[in-house]
N, C-alpha and C positions, 0 to 999 in steps of 0.2 A: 504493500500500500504506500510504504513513503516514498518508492521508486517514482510511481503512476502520479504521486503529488505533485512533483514539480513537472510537468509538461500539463499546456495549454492546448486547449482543442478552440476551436472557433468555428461556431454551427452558425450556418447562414439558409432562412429560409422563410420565404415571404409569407408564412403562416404560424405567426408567434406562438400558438400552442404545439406545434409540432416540436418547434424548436424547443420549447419549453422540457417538452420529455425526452428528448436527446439529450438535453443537458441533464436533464433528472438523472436518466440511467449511467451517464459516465462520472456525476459524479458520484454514485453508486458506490463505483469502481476504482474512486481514488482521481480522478481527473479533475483538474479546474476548467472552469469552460467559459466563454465569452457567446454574446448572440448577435445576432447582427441581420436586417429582415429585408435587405434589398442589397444589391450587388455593388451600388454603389460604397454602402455603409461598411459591407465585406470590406472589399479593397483598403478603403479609412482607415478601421478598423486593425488589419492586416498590418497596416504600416507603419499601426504607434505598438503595438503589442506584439508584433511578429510571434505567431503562433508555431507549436510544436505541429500540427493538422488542422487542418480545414474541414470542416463538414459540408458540403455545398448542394443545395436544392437546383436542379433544370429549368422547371419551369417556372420562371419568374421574370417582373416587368419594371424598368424597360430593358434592363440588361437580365439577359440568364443568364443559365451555371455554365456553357460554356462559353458562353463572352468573356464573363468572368476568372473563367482557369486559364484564357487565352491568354488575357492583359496579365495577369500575377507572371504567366511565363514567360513575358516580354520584356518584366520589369527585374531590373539586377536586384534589385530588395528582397523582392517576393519568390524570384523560381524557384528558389529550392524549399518553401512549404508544401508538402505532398498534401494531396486535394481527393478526398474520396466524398461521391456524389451519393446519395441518400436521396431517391427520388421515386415519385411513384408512376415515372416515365419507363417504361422499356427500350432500350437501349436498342439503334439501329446498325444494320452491317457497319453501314458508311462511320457510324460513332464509332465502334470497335476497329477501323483499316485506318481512317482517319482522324482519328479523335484520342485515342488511348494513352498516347502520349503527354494528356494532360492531366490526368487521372490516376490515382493508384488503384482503384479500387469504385464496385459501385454497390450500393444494396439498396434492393425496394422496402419500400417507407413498408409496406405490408408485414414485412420480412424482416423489418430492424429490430429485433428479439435484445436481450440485454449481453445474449452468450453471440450475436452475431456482431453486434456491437466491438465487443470486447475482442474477440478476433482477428475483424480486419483494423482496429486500431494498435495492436499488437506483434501483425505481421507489418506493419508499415514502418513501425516506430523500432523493430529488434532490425530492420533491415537499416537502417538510416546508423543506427548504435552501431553496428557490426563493420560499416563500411568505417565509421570513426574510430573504430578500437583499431582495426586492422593500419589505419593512415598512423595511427600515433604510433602502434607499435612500431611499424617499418619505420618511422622518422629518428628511431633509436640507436639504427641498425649505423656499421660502422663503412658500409657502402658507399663505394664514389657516387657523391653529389647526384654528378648528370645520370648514373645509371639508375638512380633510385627516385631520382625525378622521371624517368623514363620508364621505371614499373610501375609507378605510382598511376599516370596517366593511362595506361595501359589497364589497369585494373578498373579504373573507372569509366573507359568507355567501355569496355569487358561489360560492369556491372548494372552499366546504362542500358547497354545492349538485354542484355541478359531480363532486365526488370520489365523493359517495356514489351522484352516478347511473352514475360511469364505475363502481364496484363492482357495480354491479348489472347494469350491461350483461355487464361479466367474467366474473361468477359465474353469469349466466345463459347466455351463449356456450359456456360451459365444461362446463356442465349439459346441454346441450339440441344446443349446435352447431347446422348445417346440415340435420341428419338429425331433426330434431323435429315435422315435420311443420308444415303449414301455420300453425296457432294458435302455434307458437315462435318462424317466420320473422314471424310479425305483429308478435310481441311485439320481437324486435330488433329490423326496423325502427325500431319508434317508440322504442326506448331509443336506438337511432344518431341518431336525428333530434333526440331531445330534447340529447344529449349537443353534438351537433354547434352547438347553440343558446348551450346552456352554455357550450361554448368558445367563443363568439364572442362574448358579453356580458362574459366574465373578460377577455379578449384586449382589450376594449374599454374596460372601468376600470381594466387595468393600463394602458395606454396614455396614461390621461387621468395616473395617478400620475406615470407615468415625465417627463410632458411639463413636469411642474410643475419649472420651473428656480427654485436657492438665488438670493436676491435679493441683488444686488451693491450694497455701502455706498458710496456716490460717497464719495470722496479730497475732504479738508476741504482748502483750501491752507494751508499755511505760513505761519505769522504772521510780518510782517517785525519784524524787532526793531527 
């Protein structure tokens, strides 16, 4: 619980009571949470308080939720708050080939349970932690400069890569499932496979970071007096 205290969530959703029990349930969970009822107030909001996630509602006037995750990804302030949409819109192709990369994450308002809640604010937030532990650790390490500036970058497009195709596989499983017929089973496949790739190449630069050991000062001896 003290972990989950210090991270900020900011629910943005042009119907105050919805917002209201989204904020109920996380802070349930140990979450502080901020509210915010039109897209403009978001972004505002966003930019004095810079939150640990966004909660963000679709349909809303006169900016929606994806205007909204457009501009935050525009702005150097705002990109890197991850943005999981809570809507009780269903999600199109074109959102999921086009769109995904605004998004971490989406769950219908129907559907937003307190254990569904706590999940994908949990898989967002261990993902963002993990990529931080792993940066500090390797900044430890006693590796040339330029080559550890050069795993570093390397991992992170890695891990870029790697996130927005697991988003895409997500939101397409979630859309389509099992029952999509032939041309949907095609299309997971190949996002499992591609995915499956992705981890194996992250799995393999973070391995090369972790391996690089701080170099040890040999011990001058003692001047005899």
């Amino acid at each position: 619980m003290a972990r989950t205290s210090r991270k900020l969530i900011l629910i943005t959703d042009d119907e105050p009571d919805v917002a209201d029990v989204i904020a109920e349930k996380l802070e349930s969970i140990g979450y502080r949470t901020l509210k915010a009822h039109s897209g403009a107030e978001c972004i505002e909001m966003a930019r004095k308080s810079h939150p640990d996630l966004l909660f963000l509602d679709i349909r809303m006037e006169p900016m929606n939720g994806w205007e909204v995750a457009d501009a935050m990804k525009n702005d150097g302030n705002l990109r890197d708050i991850p943005v999981i949409m809570v809507t009780g819109v269903e999600l199109t192709l074109r959102d999921i080939m086009d769109r995904a990369h605004l998004i971490e994450n989406y769950i219908m308002k129907s559907d937003a349970s307190l254990d569904k809640l706590r999940e994908a604010v949990e898989d967002v937030l261990t993902a963002k932690t993990d990529v931080e532990r792993i940066m500090g650790m390797a900044g430890k390490s006693g590796v040339q400069k330029e080559m550890l500036t050069e795993l570093k970058d390397r991992y992170l497009r890695k891990f870029t890569q790697y996130r927005s195709l697991k988003k895409k596989y997500s939101l397409y499983s979630q859309m389509y499932g099992e029952n999509g017929g032939e041309q949907s089973t095609a299309m997971l496949s190949s996002l499992k496979k591609g995915l499956e790739q992705q981890a194996e190449d992250l799995s393999h630069i973070e391995k090369m970071l972790m391996a690089t050991q701080p170099v040890k000062r040999a011990k001058r001896p003692k001047k005899k007096i």
